[in-house]
C-alpha positions as CSV (number, residue, x, y, z in Angstrom):
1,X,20.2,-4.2,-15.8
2,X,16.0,-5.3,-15.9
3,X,14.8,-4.8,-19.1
4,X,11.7,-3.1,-17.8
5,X,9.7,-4.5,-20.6
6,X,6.3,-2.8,-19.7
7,X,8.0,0.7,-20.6
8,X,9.7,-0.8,-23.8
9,X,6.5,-2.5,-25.2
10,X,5.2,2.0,-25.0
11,X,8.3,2.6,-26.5
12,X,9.0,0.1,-29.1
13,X,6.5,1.5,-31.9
14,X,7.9,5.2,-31.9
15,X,11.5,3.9,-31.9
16,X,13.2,5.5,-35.5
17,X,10.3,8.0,-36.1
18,X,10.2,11.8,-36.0
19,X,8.8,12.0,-32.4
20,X,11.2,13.0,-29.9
21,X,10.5,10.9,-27.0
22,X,10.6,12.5,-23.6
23,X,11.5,10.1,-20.7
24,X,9.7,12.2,-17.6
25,X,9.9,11.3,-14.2
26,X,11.5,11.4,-10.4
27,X,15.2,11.5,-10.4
28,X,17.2,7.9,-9.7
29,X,13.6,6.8,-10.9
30,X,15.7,4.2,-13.2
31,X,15.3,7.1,-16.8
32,X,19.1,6.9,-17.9
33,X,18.7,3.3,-17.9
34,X,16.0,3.1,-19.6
35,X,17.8,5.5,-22.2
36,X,21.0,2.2,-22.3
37,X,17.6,-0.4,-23.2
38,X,16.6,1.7,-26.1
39,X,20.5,2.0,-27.3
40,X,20.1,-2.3,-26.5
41,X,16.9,-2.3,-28.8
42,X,19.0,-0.7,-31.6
43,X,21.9,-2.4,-31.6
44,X,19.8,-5.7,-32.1
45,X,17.8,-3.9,-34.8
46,X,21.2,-3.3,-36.6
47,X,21.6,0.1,-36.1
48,X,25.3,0.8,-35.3
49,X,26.7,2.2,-32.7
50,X,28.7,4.9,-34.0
51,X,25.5,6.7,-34.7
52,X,24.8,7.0,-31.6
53,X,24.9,10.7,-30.1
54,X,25.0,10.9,-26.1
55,X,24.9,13.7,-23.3
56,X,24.3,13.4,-19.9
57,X,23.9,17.1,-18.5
58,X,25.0,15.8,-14.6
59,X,28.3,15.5,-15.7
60,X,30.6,18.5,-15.7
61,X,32.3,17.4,-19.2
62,X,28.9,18.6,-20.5
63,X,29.0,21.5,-18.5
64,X,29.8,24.0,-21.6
65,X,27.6,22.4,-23.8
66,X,24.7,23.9,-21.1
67,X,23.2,26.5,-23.6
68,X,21.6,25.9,-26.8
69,X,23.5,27.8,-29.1
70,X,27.0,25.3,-27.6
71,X,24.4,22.2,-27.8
72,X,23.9,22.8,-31.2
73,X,27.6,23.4,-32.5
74,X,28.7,20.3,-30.7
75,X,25.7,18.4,-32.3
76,X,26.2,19.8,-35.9
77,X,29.9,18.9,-35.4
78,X,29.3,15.1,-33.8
79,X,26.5,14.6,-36.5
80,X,28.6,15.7,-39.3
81,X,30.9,12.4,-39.0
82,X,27.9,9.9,-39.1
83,X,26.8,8.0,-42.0
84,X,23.2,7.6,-42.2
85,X,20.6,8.8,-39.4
86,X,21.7,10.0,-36.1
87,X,20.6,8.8,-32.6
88,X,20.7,11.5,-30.3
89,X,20.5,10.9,-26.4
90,X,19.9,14.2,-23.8
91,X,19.9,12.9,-20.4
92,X,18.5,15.7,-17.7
93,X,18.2,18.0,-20.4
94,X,16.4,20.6,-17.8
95,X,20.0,21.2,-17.2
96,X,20.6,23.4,-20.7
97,X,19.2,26.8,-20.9
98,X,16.7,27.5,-23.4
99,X,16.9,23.8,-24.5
100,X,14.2,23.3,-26.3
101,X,15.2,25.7,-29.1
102,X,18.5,23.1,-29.8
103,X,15.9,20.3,-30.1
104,X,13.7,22.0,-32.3
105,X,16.4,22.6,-34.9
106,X,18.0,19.4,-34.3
107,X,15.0,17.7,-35.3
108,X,14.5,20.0,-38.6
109,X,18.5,20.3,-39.4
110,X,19.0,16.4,-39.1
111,X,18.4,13.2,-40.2
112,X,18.0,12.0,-36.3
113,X,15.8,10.1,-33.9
114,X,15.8,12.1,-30.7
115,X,15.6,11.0,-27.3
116,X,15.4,13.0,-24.1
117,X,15.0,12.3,-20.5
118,X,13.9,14.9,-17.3
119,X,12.9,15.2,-14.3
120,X,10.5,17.9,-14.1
121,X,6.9,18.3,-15.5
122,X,7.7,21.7,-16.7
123,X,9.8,20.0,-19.6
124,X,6.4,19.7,-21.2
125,X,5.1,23.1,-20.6
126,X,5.8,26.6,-22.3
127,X,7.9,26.9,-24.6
128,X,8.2,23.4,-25.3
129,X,4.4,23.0,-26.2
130,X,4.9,26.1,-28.4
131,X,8.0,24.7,-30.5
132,X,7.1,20.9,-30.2
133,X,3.5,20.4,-29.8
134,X,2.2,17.3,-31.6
135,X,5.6,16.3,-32.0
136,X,6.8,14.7,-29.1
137,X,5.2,11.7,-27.1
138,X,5.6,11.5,-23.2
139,X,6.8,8.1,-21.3
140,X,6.8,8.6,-17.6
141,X,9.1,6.7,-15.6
142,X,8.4,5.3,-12.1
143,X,10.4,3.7,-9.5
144,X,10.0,-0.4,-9.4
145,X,7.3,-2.3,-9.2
146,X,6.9,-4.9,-6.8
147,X,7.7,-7.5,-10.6
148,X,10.4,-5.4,-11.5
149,X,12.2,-5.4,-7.8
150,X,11.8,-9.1,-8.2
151,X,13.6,-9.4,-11.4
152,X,16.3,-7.5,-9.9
153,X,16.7,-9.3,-7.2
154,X,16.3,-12.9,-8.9
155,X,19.6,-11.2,-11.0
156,X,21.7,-12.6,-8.1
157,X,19.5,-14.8,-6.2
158,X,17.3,-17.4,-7.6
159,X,15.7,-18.9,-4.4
160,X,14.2,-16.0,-3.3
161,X,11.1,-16.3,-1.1
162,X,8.4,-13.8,-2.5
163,X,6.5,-12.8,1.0
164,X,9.7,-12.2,2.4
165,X,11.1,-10.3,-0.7
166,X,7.5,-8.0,-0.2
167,X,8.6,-7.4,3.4
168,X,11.8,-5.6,1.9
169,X,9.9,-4.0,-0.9
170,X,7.3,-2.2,1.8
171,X,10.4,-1.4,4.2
172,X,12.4,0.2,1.5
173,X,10.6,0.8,-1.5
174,X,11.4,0.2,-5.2
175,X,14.3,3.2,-6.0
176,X,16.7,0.9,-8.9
177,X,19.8,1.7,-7.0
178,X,18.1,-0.3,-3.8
179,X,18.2,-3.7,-4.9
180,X,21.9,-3.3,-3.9
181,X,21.5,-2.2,-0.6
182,X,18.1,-3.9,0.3
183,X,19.7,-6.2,3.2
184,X,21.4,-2.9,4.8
185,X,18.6,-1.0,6.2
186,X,21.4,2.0,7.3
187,X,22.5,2.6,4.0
188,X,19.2,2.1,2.0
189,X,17.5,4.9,4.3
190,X,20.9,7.4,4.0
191,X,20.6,6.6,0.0
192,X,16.5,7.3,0.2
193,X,17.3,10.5,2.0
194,X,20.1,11.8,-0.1
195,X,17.5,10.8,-3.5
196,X,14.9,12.9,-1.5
197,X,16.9,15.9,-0.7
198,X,18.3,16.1,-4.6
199,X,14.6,16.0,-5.6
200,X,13.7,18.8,-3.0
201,X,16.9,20.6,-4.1
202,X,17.4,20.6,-7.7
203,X,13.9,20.1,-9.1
204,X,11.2,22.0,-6.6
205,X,13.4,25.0,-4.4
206,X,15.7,25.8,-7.4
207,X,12.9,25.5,-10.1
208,X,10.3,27.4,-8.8
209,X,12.6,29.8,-7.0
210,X,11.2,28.7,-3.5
211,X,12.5,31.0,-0.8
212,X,10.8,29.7,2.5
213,X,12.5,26.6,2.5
214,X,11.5,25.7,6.3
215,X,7.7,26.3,4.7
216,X,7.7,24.0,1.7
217,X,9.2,20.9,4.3
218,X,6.4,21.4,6.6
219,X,3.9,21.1,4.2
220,X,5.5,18.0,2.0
221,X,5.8,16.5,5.9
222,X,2.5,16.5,6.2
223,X,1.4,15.8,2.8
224,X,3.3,12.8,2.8
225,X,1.9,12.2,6.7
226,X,-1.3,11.9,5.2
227,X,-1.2,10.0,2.1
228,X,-4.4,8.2,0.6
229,X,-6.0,11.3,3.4
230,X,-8.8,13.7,1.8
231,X,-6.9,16.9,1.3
232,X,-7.7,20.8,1.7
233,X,-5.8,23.5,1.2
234,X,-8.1,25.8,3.8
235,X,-7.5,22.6,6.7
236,X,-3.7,22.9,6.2
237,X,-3.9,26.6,6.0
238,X,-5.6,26.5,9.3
239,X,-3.1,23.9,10.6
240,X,-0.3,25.9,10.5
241,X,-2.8,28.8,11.7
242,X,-2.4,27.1,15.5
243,X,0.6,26.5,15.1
244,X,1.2,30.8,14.6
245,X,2.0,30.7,11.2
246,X,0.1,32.6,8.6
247,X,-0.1,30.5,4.9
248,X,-2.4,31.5,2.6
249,X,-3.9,28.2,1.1
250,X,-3.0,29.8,-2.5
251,X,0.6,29.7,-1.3
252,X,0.0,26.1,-0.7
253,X,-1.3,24.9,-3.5
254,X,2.1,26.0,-5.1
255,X,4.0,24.3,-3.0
256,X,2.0,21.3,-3.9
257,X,2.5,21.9,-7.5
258,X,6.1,22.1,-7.7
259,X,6.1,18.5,-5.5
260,X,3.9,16.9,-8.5
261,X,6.0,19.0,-11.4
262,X,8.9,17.4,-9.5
263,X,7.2,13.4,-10.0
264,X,7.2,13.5,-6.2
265,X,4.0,14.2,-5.6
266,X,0.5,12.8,-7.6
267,X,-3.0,14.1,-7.4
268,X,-6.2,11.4,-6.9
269,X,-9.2,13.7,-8.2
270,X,-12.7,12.1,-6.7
271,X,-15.0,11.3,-9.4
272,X,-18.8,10.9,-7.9
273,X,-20.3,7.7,-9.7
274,X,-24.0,8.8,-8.9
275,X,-23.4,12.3,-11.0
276,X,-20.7,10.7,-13.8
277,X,-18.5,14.0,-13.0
278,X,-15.4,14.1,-11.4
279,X,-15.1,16.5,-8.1
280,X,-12.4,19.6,-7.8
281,X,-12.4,19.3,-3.8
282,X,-11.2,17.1,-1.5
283,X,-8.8,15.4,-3.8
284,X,-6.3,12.5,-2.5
285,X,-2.3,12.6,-2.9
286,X,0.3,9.9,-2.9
287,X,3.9,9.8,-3.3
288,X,6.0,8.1,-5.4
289,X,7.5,5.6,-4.1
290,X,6.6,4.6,0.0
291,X,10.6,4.1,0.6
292,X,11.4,8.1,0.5
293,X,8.3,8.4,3.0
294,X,10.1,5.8,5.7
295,X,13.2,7.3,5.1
296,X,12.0,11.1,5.7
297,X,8.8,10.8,7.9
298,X,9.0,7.2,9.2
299,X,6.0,5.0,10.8
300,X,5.1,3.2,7.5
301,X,4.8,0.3,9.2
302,X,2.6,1.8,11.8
303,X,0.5,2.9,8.8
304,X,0.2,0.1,6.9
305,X,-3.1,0.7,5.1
306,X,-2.0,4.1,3.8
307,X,1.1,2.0,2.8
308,X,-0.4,-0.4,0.8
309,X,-3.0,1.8,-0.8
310,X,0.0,3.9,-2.1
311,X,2.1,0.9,-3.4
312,X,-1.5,0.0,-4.8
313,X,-2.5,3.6,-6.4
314,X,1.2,3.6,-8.2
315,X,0.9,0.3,-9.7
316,X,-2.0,1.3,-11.5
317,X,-0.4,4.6,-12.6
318,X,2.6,3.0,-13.6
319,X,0.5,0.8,-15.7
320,X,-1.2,3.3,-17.9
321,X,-4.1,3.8,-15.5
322,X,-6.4,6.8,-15.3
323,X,-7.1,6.5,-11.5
324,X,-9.7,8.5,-9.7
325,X,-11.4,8.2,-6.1
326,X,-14.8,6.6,-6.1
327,X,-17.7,8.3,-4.5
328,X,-21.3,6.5,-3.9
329,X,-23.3,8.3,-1.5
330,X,-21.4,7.9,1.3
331,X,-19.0,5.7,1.0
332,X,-16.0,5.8,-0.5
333,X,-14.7,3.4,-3.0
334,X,-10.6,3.7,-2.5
335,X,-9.7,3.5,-6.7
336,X,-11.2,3.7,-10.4
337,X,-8.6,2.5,-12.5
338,X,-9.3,3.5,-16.3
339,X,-7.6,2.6,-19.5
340,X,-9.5,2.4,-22.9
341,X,-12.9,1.1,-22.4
342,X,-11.4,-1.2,-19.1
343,X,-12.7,-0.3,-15.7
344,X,-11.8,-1.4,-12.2
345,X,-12.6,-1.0,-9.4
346,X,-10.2,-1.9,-6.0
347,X,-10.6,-1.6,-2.1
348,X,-7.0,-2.2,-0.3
349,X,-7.2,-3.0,2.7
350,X,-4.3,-4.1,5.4
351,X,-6.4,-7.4,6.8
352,X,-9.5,-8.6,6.7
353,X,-9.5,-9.1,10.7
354,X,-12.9,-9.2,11.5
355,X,-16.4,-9.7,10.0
356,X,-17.0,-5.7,10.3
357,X,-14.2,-5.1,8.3
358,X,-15.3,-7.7,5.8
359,X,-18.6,-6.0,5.3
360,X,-17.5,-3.1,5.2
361,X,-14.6,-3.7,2.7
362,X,-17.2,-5.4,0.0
363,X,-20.2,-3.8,1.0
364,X,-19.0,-0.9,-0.9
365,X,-19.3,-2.0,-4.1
366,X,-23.0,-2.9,-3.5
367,X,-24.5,0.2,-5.1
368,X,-22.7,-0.3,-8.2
369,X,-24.3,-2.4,-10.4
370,X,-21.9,-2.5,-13.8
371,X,-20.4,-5.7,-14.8
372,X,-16.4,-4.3,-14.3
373,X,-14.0,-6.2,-12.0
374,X,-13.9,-5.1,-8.7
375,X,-11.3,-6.9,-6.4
376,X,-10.5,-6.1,-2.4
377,X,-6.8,-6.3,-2.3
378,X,-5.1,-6.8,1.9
379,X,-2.6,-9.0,2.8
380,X,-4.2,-11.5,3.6
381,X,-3.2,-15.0,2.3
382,X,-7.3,-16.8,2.6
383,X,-9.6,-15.9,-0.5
384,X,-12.3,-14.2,0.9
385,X,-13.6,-13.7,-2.7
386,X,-17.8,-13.3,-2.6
387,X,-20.7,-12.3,-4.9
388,X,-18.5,-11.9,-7.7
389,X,-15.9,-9.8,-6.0
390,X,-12.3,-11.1,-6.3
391,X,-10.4,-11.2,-3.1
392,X,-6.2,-11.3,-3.7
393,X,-3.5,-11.0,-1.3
394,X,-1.5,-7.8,-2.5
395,X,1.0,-10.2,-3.8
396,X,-0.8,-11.8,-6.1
397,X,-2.4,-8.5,-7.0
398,X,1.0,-6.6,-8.3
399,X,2.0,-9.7,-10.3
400,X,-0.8,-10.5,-12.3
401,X,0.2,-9.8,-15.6
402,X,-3.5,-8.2,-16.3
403,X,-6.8,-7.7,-14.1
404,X,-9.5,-8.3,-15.4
């Protein structure tokens, strides 16, 4: 177990306070674990750990404990045999109706520090806004990094080579449970797909109800065909148009919704740099983790710059990011990374083969005239750094500790 220390440093200061903390993000995405570090952080800050309170709503022995009303008896009962505050852990908590109603009273009945994990944006919508608002604080959790796959594999091996540890980490991805099955490319794609059809399952058809089943995997097969693509709802409406299939673009949208409610999906808004405003059209989506896309559409190393721009656009999410497409005239400059009053900017590229590329790869940044980083990221190993623009091999890139 990785201590996934760039989550805990978030964590850390809200740890014993009155702010339920919500762990958010794609299922197997590594949140229960996360759940066991904060028990870890605890225990070494003397807490004991019979005060320690834990369900985990995928297992049928919490099965009748799946409404609030039978959450809350069980609580009041487990609560009433600890001395001193209680630490209360709901894994999946989607999984109990009317949920957030337990919580609420937990957190006004008891002396407690509440944690709570799920894997579906809605946790934070609704009726949760209306009994919790201001009184929670969000921590979404993302499949490994490129550092963090490291770390787990440097857990059994410590002569790893990194550029061939990269070549696993584009082939597979950076799902936790991987790092066992990294050097079995059979069972790593059969675990992807199984991950991918419980996410399509559990937390997009059932959900939001979705009865055209056949539809919804069409269009996620070609969202996820497309990644790091300019996207419109009319083009896909008219795609499936020749193909005899009538789709309103409205109908679409939804569809892409419950994929990004579900952490499966994420939205790149443009922003144009010339007007300072960010653009509602023509926005860009990734996917979370470039693994589930071999393992259910394939050819990611056919399209190895769309690859590498999603590991690239992730990374900068997973780091606390605000991330928008650049727009200047027109060209297009591939991220905006955003985070307090830091800036980047980044052009990912898969090699910087020939002097057109080159050009065109730097060359973009030469309208913009603010003193923030700006790097070209490919896989090349040769600095090509020039005119102030840093040049790093993607490697180098996803383990510097912080651009700047």
């Amino acid at each position: 177990m990785i201590k996934r220390e760039r989550y805990m440093e978030k964590i850390r200061p809200f740890i014993g306070n009155e702010l339920i903390k919500v762990l958010t993000g794609l299922r197997r995405s590594g949140k229960s674990v996360m759940l066991e570090l904060i028990k870890t952080e605890l225990l070494e800050q003397g807490i004991s750990e019979s005060q320690f309170v834990t369900f985990n709503f995928e297992s049928l022995a919490n099965e009748k404990f799946c409404t609030s009303s039978a959450l809350y008896k069980e609580l009041t009962s487990r609560i009433a045999q600890i001395a001193g505050k209680a630490y209360l852990f709901f894994d999946e908590i989607q999984e109990v109706t009317d949920w957030e109603k337990c919580i609420n009273s937990a957190r006004v009945d008891f002396d407690c520090d509440i944690y709570i994990t799920g894997s579906n944006a809605k946790l934070l919508s609704g009726e949760l806004a209306t009994y919790l608002g201001g009184r929670y604080v969000e921590f979404v959790i993302y499949p490994f990094s490129f550092e963090e796959y490291l770390d787990s594999r440097h857990q059994s091996d410590d002569n790893l080579n990194t550029t061939d540890e990269f070549r696993k980490y584009l082939a597979f991805g950076g799902m936790p449970f991987l790092t066992n099955l990294s050097d079995n490319k059979p069972a790593a794609l059969q675990y992807l797909k199984d991950v991918y059809s419980s996410v399509i399952l559990k937390d997009v058809i059932r959900r939001n109800s979705i009865r055209d089943v056949d539809l919804l995997e069409r269009i996620i097969a070609y969202m996820i065909a497309g990644i790091g693509h300019s996207f419109s709802a009319r083009s896909i409406s008219k795609y499936f148009k020749s193909e005899n299939r009538k789709v309103a673009p409205e109908t679409i949208l939804n569809y892409i919704k419950a994929c990004c409610d579900a952490y499966l999906l994420y939205k790149i808004n443009r922003e144009d740099l010339t007007g300072k405003k960010v653009l509602s059209i023509n926005e860009k989506y990734y996917i979370v983790d470039h693994g589930l896309r071999e393992a259910v559409y394939g050819s990611n190393a056919r399209d190895m710059d769309q690859l590498l721009e999603n590991i690239v656009c992730m990374e900068l999410l997973r780091r606390g990011y605000d991330v928008t497409v650049g727009k200047t005239g027109e060209k297009e400059i591939d991220f905006i990374a955003k985070k307090d009053n830091h800036r980047l900017y980044i052009q990912v590229a898969y090699l910087l083969a020939s002097k057109e590329t080159i050009e065109r790869e730097f060359g973009v940044y030469n309208s913009i005239r603010d003193n923030y980083p700006k790097y070209v990221v490919s896989l090349d190993n040769f600095n090509m750094s020039r005119n102030g623009i840093q040049h790093l091999n993607i490697c180098d890139f996803l383990l510097q500790n912080e651009w700047s």
